[in-house]
N, C-alpha and C positions, 0 to 999 in steps of 0.2 A: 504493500500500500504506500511504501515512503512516494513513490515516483506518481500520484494519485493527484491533482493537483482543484484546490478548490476555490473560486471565488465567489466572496461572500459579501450579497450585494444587501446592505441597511443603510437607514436614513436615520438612526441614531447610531450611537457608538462614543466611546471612550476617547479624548484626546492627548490622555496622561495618566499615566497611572495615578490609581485614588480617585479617579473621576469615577460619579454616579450616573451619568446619561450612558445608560446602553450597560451598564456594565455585568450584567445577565447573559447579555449576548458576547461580549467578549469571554467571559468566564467559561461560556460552553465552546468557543473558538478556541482556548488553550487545551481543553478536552480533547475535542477534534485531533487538533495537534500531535495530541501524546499519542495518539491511533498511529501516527506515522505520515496522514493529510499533510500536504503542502498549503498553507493558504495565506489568500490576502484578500484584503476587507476593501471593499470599494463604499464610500457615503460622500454624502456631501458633506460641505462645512458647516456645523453647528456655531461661525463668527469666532472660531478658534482657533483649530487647526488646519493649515493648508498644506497640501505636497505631499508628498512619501516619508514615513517614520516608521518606527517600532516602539509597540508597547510590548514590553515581557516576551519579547521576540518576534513578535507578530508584524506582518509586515502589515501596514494601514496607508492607503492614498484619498484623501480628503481634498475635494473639489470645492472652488469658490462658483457660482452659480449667478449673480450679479454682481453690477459694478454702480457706485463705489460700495466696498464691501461690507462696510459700518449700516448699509440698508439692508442689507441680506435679512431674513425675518422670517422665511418658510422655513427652517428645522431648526430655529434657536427655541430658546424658551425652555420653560418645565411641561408644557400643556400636550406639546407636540403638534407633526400639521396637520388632526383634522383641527385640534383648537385656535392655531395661529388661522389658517383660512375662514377660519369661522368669525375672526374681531379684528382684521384687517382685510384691506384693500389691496394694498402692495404684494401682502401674502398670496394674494387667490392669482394676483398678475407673475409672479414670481413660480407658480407651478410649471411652466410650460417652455420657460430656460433651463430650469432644474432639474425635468422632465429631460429635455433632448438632450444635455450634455451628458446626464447619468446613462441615457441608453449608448450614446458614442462609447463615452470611457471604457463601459460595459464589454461592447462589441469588439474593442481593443485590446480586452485584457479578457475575455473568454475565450480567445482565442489558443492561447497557452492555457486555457483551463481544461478539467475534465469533466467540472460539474460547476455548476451554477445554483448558491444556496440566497433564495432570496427571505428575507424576514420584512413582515407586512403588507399591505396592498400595493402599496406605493413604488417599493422595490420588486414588490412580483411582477408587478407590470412591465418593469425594467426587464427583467429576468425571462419573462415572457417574450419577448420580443427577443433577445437576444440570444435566447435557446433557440426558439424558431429559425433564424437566417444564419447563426453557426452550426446548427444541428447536437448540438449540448444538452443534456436531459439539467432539469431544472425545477431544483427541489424549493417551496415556498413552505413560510410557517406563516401562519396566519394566527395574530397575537390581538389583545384587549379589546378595541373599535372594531377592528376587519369587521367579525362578522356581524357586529349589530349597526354598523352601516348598511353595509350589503344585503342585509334583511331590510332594513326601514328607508334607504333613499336609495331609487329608481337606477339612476347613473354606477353606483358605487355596485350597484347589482350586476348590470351591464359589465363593466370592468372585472365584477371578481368572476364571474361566469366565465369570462373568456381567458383570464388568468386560469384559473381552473382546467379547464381545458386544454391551454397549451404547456403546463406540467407536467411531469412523469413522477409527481410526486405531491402530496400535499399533507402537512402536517399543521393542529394545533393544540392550543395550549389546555382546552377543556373539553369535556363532552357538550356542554350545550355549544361549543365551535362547531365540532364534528356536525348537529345535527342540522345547524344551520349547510353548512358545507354541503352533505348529501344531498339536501333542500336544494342544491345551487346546482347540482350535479356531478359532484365529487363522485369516482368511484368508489366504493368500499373498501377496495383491493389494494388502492393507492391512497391511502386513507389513516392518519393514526395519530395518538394522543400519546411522543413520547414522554419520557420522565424527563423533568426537568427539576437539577439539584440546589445543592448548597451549599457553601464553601466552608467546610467544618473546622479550619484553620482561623475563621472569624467569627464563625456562629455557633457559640455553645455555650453550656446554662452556668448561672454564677458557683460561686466552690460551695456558697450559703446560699440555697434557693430561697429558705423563707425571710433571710434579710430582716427580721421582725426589727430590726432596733431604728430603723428611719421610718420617715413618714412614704404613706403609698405612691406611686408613679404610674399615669396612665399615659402610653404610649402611642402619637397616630405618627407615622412614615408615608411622608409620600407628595407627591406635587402640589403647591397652593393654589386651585383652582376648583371653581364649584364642582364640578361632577365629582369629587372626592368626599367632598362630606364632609369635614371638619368645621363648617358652620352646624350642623347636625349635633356633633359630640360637643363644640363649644354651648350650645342648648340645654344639651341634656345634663351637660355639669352643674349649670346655673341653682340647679337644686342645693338645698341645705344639707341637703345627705353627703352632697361632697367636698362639704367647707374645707377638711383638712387634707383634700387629696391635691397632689399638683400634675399638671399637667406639663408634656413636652413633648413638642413640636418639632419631628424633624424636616427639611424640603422648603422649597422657594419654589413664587409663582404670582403674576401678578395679581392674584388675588390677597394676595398676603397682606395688605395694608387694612383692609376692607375688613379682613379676620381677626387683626389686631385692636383694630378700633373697637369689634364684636366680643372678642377677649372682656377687653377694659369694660366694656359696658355691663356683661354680663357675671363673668368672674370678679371681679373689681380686685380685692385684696390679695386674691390668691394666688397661689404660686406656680405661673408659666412659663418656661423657658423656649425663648424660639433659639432652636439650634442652629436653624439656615442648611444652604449645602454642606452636607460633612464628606469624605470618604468613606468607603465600607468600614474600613477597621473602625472605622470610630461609631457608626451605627451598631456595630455590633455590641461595643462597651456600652453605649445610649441603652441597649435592650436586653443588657443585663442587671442593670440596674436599675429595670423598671421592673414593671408587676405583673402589668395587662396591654397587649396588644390594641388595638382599637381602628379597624377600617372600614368607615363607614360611607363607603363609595356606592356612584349609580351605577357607574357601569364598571367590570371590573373582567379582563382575563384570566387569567390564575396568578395571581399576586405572589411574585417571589418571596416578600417581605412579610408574608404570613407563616410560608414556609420557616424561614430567618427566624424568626419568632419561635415556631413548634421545634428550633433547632434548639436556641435557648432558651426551652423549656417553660415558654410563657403560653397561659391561657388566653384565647384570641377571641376577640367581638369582632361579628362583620357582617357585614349585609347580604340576604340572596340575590346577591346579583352571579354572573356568570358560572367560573369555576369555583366561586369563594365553598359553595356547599360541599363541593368535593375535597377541601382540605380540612374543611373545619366540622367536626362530629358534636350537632348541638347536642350538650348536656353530657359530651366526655372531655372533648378538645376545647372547647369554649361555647360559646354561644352565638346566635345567627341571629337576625331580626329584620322586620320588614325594610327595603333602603327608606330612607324619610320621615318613619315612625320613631320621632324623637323620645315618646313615651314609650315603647317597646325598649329601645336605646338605655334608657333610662332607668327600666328595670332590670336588664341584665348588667348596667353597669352597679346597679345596687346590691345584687347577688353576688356578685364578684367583690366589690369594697368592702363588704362588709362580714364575707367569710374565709380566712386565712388557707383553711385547708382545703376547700373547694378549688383556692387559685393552686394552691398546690399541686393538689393530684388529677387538674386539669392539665396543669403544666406537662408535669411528671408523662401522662398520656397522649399529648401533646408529640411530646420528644421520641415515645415509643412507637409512635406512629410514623415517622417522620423514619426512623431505622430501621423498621420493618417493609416499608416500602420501597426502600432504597435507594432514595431521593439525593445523591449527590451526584458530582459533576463527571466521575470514571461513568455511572451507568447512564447518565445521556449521552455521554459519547458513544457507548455500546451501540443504543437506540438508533442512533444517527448513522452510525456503521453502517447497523442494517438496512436502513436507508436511503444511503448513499449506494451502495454496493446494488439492493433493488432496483433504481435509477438507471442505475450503468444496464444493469442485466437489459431493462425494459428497451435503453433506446439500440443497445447490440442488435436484441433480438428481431425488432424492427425493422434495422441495415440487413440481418440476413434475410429478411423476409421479402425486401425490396431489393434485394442485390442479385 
């Protein structure tokens, strides 16, 4: 497999080590890697990085997309581009520079490829097209948005349809993806929900779980923008039941001002800490020394950062949205509740605050679950193998069928 060579086409990604944008996706790139995969990450510039580098060895080429660059606005942010296209102008005009130079690059550089792995709609469509006119089987993951776009607006339907189609492969992150996907005409065959880990060199439980001699710590991770929910959990604090609990806040986003002012109004005294962008390693330390988890998002794919969580051994609150029910077993792992149902919210955070050992041996079952599954980064890469290797078989088999 060393001589195997892959490029991997995203529209997020890491531009230094310790960065959080994409770094999911790079983590299972190093995985790859250790398979023996040649690879190199093709994205655009996130207003950071440009050119050819290396993170942790990885070869990375990051494209600027307009000019002058300080406008660039389609893949910065914390929201991402369906949310940058959704509260600008510039952004929506800016898809279709970003669009053509990604497929160039693309075409450029699968050419010395053997496979083409795309991650989300945006890039699949890249991937799509440049599978098609170099004849490259071309593996797509379809992550958080993809498919509740592609189910609820018309066009996005259109595109994943035909993405779809021009794949030899399609993978995502939850079963209710999967069933949207079928829905779209996914075949079955070609079809799968691999594992997806977690880096147990950053994510594991404190050396004292129950920590009893500090005050408690509820935990949300994740982008400051409405679809997450943190106006939700700042609500549901406001109660007197959690006078002496604090809260802290990891993630940027420009809603965060908006949430800070909703803080003060509503928390007033109590103890918040906004952490901003941190690195992993330091997320990790944040969620060791907290208590309870807390993601109270609308829309959600399978949340690494819950996983992160069930690593170090914390009991998690989260909303039924996407895959979150599949990680979290209400009433063993933590608890689930309606998205928006501030009062549901409100009751499982009071369950939680207010019985020690419940956080505990949800914890506890939490982590058991997380090692029994065998959610770290060696068995995605297995997954992907098999994947990868399927890919290759399908478009062989094809060449010999038309040869």
């Amino acid at each position: 497999m060393a001589r195997c060579g892959i490029l991997v086409l995203t529209t997020t990604y890491p531009t230094h080590q310790g960065d959080w944008k994409g770094a999911f996706i790079h983590n299972l790139i190093l995985a790859i890697q250790r398979k023996g995969f040649e690879v190199t990450v093709l994205a655009p510039s996130n207003g950071d990085g440009y050119g050819n580098f290396t993170i942790d060895g990885v070869q990375v080429i990051r494209f600027g997309y307009f000019w002058p660059r300080s406008l660039e606005c389609l893949t910065t942010g914390a929201g991402g581009i369906p949310e940058n296209i959704s509260k600008s102008f510039l952004a929506k005009f800016q898809v279709v520079p970003m669009t053509l130079l990604f497929i160039l690059r693309s075409l450029i550089l699968s050419r010395k490829a053997d496979i083409i792995y795309s991650n989300w709609i945006g890039a699949g469509f890249v991937g799509a097209i440049a599978g098609t006119i170099t004849g490259k089987p071309n593996v797509v993951s379809f992550r958080g948005d993809d498919g509740y776009l592609a189910r609820d607006r018309r066009l996005w339907k259109i595109a994943t349809k035909w993405v779809i189609k021009k794949s030899s492969y399609v993978t995502a992150v939850s079963s209710e993806l999967i069933t949207i996907m079928k829905d779209l005409g996914a075949d079955p065959q070609r079809l799968s929900v691999p594992r997806f880990g977690v880096d147990s060199e950053i994510f594991y439980p404190h050396c004292d779980l129950r920590q009893s001699t500090r005050s408690l710590k509820i935990v949300f991770v994740g982008s400051l923008i409405p679809k997450k929910g943190l106006q939700d959990l700042i609500e549901a604090m406001s109660s007197p039941l959690f006078t002496n609990t604090a809260l802290v806040v990891v993630g940027d986003g420009y809603y965060g001002t908006e949430l800070k002012r909703l803080a003060g109004e509503k928390l007033k005294d109590r103890s918040v800490e906004w952490k901003g962008i941190i690195p992993p390693i330091k997320v990790g330390e944040v969620l060791r020394e907290s208590d309870i988890l807390v993601l109270p998002s609308y829309t959600e794919g399978s949340p690494n950062v819950i996983k992160e969580a069930m690593a170090t051994a914390l009991p998690v609150i989260g909303s039924r949205v996407g895959g979150v029910p599949e990680l979290v077993d209400h009433g063993r792992t933590g608890f689930l509740y309606e998205p928006g149902d501030i009062e549901e919210l409100r009751g499982c955070l009071g369950k939680l605050v207010e019985n020690e050992e419940m956080r505990f041996q949800m914890g506890s079952s939490a982590r058991q679950k997380l090692n029994e599954a065998g959610l770290d980064w060696d068995s995605t890469a297995e997954d992907f193998e098999k994947i990868f290797l399927a890919a290759l078989a399908r478009v062989h088999e094809r060449g010999r069928l038309h040869g």
